[in-house]
N, C-alpha and C positions, 0 to 999 in steps of 0.2 A: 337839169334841175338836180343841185344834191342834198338827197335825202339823208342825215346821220341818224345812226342806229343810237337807240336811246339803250344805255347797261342798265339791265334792270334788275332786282334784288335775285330774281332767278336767274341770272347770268352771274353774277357775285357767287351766288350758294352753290352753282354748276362748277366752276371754276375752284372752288375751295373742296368740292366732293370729288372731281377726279384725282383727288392725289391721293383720296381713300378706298381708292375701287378695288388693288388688292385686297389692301385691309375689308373689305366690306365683301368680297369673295370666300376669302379665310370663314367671316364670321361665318355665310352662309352656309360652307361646308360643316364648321361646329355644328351650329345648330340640326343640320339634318342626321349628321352621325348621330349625336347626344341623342335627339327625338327618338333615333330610330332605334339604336342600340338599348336605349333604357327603358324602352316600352317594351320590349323582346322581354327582359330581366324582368320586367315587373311581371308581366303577362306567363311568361315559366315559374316563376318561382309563387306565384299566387295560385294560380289555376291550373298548375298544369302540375305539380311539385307541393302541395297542400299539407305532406307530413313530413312536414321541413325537421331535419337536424337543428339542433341548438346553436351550432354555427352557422346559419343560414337565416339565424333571424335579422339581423340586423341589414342582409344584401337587399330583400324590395324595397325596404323603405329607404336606405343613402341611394337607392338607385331615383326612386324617386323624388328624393333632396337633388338626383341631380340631374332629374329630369325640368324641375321647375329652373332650378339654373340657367341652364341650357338656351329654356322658351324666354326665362327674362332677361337673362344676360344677354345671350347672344343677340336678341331682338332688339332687347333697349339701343346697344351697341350699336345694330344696321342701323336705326334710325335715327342716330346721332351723328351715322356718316353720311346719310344721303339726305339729313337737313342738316347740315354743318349752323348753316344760317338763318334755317326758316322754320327753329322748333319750336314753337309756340306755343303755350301753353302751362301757366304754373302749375295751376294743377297735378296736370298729367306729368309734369317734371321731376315733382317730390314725389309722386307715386309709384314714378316707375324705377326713380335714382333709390325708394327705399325700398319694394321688392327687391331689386339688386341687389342689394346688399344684404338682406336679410335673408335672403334663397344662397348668398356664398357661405353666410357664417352659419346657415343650418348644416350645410355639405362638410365643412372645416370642422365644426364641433360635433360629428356625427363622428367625425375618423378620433375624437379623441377619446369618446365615450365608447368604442370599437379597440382603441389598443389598452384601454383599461379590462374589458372584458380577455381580450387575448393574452395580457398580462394574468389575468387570476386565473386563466383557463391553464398557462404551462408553465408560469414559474410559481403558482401556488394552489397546485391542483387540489391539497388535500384541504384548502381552507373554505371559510364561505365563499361561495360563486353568488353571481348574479341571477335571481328570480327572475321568472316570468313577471312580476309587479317593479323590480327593478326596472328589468329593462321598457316598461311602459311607462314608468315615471323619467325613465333616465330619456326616455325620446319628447315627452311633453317638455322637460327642461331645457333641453338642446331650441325647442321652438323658442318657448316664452325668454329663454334669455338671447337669443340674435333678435326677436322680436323687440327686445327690450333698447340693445345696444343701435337699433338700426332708426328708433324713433328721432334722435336729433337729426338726421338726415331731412326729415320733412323742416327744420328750424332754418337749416342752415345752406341748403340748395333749392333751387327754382327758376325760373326764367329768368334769363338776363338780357341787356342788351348792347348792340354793340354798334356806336357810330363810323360811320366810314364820311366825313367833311370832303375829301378830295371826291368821291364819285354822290355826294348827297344821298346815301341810302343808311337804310338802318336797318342791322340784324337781331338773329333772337336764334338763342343756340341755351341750352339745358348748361347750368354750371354751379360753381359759386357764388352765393349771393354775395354780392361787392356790399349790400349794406347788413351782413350778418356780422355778429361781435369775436372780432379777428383772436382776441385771446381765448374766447371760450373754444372757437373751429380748432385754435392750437389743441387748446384740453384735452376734446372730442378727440385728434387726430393721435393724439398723443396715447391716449386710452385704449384707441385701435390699434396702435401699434403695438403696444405691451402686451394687450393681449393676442395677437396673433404670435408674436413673440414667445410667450409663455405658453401658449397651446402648439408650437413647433417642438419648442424646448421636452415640453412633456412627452410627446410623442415620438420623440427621439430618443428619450432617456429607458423609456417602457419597454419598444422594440429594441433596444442596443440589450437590454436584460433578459427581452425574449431570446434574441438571438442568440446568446452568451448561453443561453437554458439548453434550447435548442441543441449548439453544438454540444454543449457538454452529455446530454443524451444520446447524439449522433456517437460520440467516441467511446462511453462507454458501452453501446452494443455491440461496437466494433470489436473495441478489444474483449468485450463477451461472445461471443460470434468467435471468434481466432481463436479464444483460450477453448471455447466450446468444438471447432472443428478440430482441433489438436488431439485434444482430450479423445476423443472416437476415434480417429486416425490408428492413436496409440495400444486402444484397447481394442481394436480390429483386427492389428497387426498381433499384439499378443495372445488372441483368442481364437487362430486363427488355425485350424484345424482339420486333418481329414477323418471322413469318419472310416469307422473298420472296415475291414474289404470281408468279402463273404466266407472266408477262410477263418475270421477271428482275428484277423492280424491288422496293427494300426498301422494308416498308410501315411507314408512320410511326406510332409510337405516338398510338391516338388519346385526346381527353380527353373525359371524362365530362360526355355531355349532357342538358340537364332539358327537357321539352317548358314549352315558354311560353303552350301555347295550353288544356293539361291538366291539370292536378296529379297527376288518377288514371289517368293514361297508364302502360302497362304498363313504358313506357321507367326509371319509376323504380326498379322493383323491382331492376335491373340497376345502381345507381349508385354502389354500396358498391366491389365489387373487381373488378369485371370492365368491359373497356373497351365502347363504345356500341355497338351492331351495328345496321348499317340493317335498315331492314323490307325484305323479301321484296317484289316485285311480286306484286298477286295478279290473277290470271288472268282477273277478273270482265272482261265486256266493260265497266262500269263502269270510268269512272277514279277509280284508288286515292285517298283521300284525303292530301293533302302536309301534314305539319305543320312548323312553323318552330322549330327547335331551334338554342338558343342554349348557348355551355359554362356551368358552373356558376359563379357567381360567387364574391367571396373570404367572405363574410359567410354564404354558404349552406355553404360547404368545413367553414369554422369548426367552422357548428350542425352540421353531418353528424359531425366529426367528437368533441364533446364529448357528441353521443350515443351515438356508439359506446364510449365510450373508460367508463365503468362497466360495462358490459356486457362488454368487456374484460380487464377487471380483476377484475372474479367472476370469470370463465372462467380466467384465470391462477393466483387466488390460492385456489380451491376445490381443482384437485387436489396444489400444495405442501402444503396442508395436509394433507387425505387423506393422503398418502403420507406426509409428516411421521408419523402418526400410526400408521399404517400399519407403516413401518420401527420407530419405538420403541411400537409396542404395548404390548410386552411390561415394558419398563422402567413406563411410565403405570401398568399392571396393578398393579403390584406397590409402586407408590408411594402412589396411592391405600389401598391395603388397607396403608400402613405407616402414613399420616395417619390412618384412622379408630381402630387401634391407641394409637397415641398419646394422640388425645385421650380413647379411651375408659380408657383405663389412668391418666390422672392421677388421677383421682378417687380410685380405691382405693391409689395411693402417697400421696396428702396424708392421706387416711384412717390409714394403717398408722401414718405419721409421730406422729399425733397420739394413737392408741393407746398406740403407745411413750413418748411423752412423758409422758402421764397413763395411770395404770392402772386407772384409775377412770371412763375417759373415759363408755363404753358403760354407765356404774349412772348417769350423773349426768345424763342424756337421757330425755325423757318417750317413752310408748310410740307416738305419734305421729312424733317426732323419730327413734325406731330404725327407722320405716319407710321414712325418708325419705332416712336416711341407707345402709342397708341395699341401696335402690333405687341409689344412687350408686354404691357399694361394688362392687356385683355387676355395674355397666356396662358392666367390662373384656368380660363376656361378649359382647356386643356384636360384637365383631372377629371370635370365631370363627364368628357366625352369618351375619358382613355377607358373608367373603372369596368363597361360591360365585358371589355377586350380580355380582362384580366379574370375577372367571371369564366368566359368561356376556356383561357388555355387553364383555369387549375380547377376549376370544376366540372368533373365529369358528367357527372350526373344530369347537371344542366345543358350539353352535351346532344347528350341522349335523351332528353327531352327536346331538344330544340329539333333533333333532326326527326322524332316520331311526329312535330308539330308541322313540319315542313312537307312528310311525306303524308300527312294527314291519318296518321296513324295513331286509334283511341288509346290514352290512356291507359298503362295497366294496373288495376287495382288491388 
């Protein structure tokens, strides 16, 4: 007796989710970095770090802009790969399609209300900065307007459905509404674009002037620094004097001598900065041995000194840097975490673009191809999982809180 196996919409839905099981691997690893790494950052710099620097206001709360991310995006996401076809629910669909969106453009427009502040902080230190009332208005603004931008999302997505006539099933997967008004989604689509458009633009334009600030500060210490190391050099060597011997009489600068008779005469160790000192008599009923020391020549001055002179020059040019980096930490910090942003974020605007264009785009892609592109799409996640990382390598201090927190070590007040 043969039995045929009935397909049934769960064998459809299985069938269309394995070809998202990287992709839906990826998400889960997002999501547990982001969870785990932004919870650290929130929990240091709240509780553990409470007399926070002026630059450190702005790190708990983008961290927690990108903690919420993290939990909607990355979530919404798994469950749109492991129900390709059985997500059910309008509702829930425009709920979770507009947290999404509205947890990205809090994180997005956090980083731009952040390089406005690093812009007043070092290319216009002497003018007004931003208040403590600023920056609580400038954070309710960054909500209520992604809140604002993110509300046609409930218009214009929700459960759809999708007939399969050759196997008689029927699915239901979270998308565009096929009956929402296709010019106004353009408008919408259109509007998102300009403006992530013009919040890159801006952000790019700010930190290109920070950094332009930046360097020009880096060089002028430098060449203040060299003109300063010179300057003493010079007045070292001409102030440079012995004093009287105990007879009355001024003692003559003496010059740097090599033993002729020794190479490994201990007289060498002394030939860099300090003038010759005779040997001591020593006491042996022996007589001492005399050795004949002649001054240094010009060809051995030379070699002496073009061996010193890298060794030098490390020494000089390791702690300008240090401290270069040191003083602008904070700016680097935040510049960084606006670059991986950036390029993490192109992908899903060329994407959106190309949506809006064709609305067909996403039916005319083999189920390999949605993987791949899917993978792209969701890359922006990326930024909010990277920024704790960026946290920990340029801030110390969080650092050393994290590791007294780890070793269960109080507090010091």
């Amino acid at each position: 007796m043969n039995i045929t196996k009935v397909y049934t919409l769960e064998d459809w839905n299985d069938e269309k989710a394995k070809y998202l099981t990287i992709n839906t691997l990826v998400l889960g690893l997002y999501l547990a970095i982001g969870v785990m790494g932004n919870s650290i950052v929130i929990y240091v710099y709240i509780f553990r770090m409470k007399g926070q620097r002026d630059d450190r206001y702005f790190i708990p709360h983008l961290a927690l802009m990108d903690l919420c991310a993290c939990v909607v995006g990355a979530g919404y996401a798994m469950a749109l790969n492991i129900l390709p076809l059985r997500f059910q629910g309008n509702e829930i669909c425009k709920i979770l399609w507009f947290a999404s969106q509205a947890t990205t453009m809090c994180s997005a427009f956090m980083l731009v209300v952040i390089a406005i502040q690093r812009y007043l902080k070092v290319v216009r230190p002497f003018k007004k900065q931003m208040t403590i009332q600023t920056k609580h208005f400038s954070l309710i603004a960054v909500v209520i307007l992604s809140l604002f931008l993110s509300l046609p999302c409930l218009m214009f997505y929700g459960e759809i459905t999708i007939d399969n006539p050759n196997l008689n099933l029927k699915g239901y997967r979270c998308g565009t509404n096929p009956d929402a008004d296709r010019t106004a989604l353009f408008l919408y689509n259109a509007i998102l674009f300009v403006t992530a458009v013009g919040g890159l633009l801006v952000i790019s334009i700010l930190y290109i002037m920070i950094g332009r600030t930046i360097y020009r500060q880096h060089k002028f210490r430098r060449r203040h620094s060299s003109a300063t190391s010179a300057l003493r050099s010079k007045n070292r060597d001409s102030l440079e004097w012995n004093p009287p011997s105990e007879s009355g009489s001024v003692q003559q600068k003496k010059t740097p001598m090599r033993d002729s008779l020794d190479f490994d005469s201990p007289f060498l160790d002394s030939l860099t900065d300090t003038p010759f000192a005779p040997v001591k008599e020593e006491t042996s009923p022996l007589p001492s041995p005399t050795f004949l020391s002649v001054p240094l020549t010009t060809t051995e001055k030379i070699r002496s000194s073009l061996t010193e002179m890298p060794m030098k020059a490390l020494k000089s040019t390791i702690p300008t840097v240090r401290k270069h980096f040191g003083t602008h930490r904070c700016s680097w910090m935040f510049m960084m975490i606006t670059m991986v942003f950036i390029l993490s974020f192109i992908p899903r605007i060329t994407l959106n673009v190309l949506e809006s264009v064709d609305m067909n785009f996403w039916g005319k892609l083999t189920d390999w191809e949605i993987a791949h592109y899917l993978f792209l799409y969701r890359l922006y996640l990326v930024n909010n999982i990277s920024n704790p990382f960026f946290y920990g390598l340029f801030d110390r201090t969080l650092r050393k809180e994290l590791r007294k927190t780890c070793c269960c070590t109080p507090r010091e007040r």
